[in-house]
N, C-alpha and C positions, 0 to 999 in steps of 0.2 A: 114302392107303390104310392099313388100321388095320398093325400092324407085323407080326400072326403068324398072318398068312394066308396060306395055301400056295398060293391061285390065282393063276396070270399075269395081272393083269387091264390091258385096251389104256387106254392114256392119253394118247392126242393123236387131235385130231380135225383132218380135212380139211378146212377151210373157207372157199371159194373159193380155194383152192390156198395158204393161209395154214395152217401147221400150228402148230396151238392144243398144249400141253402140259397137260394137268389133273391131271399129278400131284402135283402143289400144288390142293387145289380152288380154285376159279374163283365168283366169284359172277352170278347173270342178275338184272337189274333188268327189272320188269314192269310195261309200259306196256299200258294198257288203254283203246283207242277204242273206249269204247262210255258208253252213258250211263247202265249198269243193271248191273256189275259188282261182286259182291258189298262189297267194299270199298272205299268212296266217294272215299279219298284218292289210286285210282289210276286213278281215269275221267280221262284228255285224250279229249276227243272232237273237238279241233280240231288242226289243225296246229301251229299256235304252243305249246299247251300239251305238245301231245306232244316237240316241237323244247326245249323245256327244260327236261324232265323228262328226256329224251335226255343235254342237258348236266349236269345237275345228279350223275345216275347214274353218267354216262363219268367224271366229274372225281371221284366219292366213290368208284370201282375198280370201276364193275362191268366183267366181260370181255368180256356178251353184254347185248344186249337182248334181252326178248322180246314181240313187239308181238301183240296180238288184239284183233280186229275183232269177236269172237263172245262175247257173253258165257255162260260155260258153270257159270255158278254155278245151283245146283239149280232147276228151275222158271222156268227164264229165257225167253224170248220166242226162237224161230224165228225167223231174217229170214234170206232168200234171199242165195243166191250171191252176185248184183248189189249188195245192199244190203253187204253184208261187205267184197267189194272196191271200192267206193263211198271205203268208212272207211277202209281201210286201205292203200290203194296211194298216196294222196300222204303220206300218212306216211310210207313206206317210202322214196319217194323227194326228200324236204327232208331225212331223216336222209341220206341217203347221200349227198346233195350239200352237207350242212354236216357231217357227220362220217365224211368216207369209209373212216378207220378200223376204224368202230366193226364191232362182229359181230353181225347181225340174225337173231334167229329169230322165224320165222313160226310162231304161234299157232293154227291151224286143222286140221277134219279134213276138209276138203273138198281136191281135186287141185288141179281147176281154179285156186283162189284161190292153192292155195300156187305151181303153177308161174309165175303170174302175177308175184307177190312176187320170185321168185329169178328173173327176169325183169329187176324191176326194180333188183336188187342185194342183194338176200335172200340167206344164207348155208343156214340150218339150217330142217327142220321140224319141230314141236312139233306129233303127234297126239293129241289126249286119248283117242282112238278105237281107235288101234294099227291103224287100216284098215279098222273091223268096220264103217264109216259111210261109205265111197266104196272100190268094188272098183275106184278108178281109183290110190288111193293109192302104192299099192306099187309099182305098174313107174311113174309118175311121179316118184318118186323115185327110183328103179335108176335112171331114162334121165337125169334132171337131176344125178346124184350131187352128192346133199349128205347131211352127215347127219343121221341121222330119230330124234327124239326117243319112243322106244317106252313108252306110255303106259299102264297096266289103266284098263280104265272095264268097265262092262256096261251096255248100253243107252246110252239117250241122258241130255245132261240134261235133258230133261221127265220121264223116266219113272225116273233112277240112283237116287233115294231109295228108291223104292219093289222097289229091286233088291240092296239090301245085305244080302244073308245068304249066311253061309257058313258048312258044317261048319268048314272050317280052311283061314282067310285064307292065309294064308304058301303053303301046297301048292298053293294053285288058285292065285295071282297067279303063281308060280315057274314052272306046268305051259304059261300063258298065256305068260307069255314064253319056254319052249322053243320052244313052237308057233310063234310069230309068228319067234321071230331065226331058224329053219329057212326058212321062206317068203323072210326078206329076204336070207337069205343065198344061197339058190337063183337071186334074181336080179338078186344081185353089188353089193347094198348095204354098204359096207365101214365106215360109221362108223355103229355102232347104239349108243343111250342110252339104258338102262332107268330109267323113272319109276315106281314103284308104286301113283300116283295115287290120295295121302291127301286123303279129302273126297270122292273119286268114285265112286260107289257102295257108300261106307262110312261103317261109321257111325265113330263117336273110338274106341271099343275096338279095333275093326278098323285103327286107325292105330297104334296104341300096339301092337298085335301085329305087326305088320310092320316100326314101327319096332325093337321087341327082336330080332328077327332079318335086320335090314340089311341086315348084312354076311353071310347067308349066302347072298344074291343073288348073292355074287362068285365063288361056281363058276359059274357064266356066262362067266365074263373079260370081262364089257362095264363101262364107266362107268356110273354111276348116277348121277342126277338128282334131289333130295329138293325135293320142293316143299310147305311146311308153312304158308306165313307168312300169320299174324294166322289161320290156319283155325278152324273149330268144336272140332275136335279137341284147340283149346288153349282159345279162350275159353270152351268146355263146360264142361270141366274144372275153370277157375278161376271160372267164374261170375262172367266181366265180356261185355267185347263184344270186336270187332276193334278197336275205335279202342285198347283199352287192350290189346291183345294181342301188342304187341312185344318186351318183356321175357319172356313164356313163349314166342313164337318166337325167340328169340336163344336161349334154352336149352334149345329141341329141335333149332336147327341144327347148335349146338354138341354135343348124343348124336349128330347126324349124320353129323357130320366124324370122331368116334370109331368111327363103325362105317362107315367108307367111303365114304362121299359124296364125289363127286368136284362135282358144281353143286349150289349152294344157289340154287333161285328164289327171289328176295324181292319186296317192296314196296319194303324199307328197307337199301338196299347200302351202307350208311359203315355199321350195326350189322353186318351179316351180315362184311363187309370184316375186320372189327374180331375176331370169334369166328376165319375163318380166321388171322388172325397168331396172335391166342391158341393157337389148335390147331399151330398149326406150329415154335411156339416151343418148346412141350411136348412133340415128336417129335423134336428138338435135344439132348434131355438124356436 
């Protein structure tokens, strides 16, 4: 947390009765079962490949994985409930029987799927939704108590493209999560994680404002969650693609960590791994 911030903000998370510390941030390595995820180098769509991309991540530091069944990159393809946890439940359960360790978040805005996941030894949920996509969301989580990765989106993704305007990003993303942490807090959700969900019905300017003002999410007092890697919003920018957009995400994780981030999601956690020492080193002096 950046050093001259006057807000209390909570730093440890519940998760299956393992309390996580993230005041040091923490990086989430992202596994992606599906076969249409905007970023080609992170589809496992099979067991085996997810189980060692699992290992690969755990051994280069990441603290958390997060696994998704649904691909929610812009214009993506619908597939029902059935079809999602199809993909995503013997994943969940070959990690947890070859890495009973590890800390799993569930990727989805559906109940159903996620109560299923933490069922079968799922830790955490990750809604891109914030609950505006299943009114089953929220008390499925009060009743399962884990913690809920609280996400802006507007609309869905078939239609978030066409949904990205705002007088002034920052105000309305900030206003979305008083609203929503009220709701969860009413019904006794105790570990909330704010994502401002760069890429999700935004366009790159819209990231780039919200990144300049981070850190003033943390009158909230919740943890934040930055998830930028390989986005549009950096290879727009520099006019390449994803595949070459590792180097401008290590150095938007890295303003991240300067302005409060407490989880970096990435693709690539021995880079990400690498910017938090850097940043922690440089809070030492």
């Amino acid at each position: 947390m950046a050093k001259d911030t006057f807000f209390h903000k909570k730093v440890t998370l519940n998760a299956g009765g393992k309390l996580i510390d993230i005041s040091i941030p923490k990086v989430m390595g992202i596994i992606n079962i599906t076969p249409d995820s905007f970023f080609a180098d992170s589809r496992k769509p099979d067991v085996d490949g997810a189980l060692l991309q699992a290992q690969k991540m755990l051994t280069d530091g990441a603290a958390f994985l997060d696994l998704g069944a649904y691909s929610s990159r812009p214009g993506a393809e619908d597939i029902s409930i059935q079809q999602e946890t199809d993909r995503l439940l013997p994943v969940v359960e070959a990690i947890v029987k070859n890495f009973p360790d590890a800390v799993l978040s569930i990727d989805t805005f559906r109940s159903q799927v996620a109560e299923t996941a933490v069922k079968a030894g799922a830790h955490i949920i990750n809604d891109i939704s914030g609950g505006q996509l299943d009114a089953d969301m929220f008390t499925t989580v009060a009743r399962l108590q884990v913690p809920y990765i609280l996400m802006h989106m507007k609309g869905t993704p078939q239609n978030m493209v066409q949904l990205a305007q705002y007088d002034d990003v920052f105000t309305e993303v900030l206003d979305y999560f008083v609203s929503k942490y009220q709701q969860l807090k009413q019904l006794g959700i105790h570990d909330v994680i704010l994502d401002p969900g760069f890429g999700f019905a935004k366009k790159p300017e819209h990231g780039y404002a919200l990144m300049a003002r981070l850190q003033d999410f943390d009158m909230l007092g919740l943890p934040m969650l930055v998830g930028v890697s390989r986005k549009k919003m950096i290879y727009g920018l520099l006019n390449n693609t994803a595949i070459e957009a590792l180097n401008g995400t290590s150095v938007l994780n890295t303003i991240a960590l300067t302005k409060g981030a407490n989880i970096l999601r990435v693709h690539d956690v021995k880079e990400a791994v690498e910017a938090v020492k850097i940043w922690k080193a440089c809070q030492l002096n």
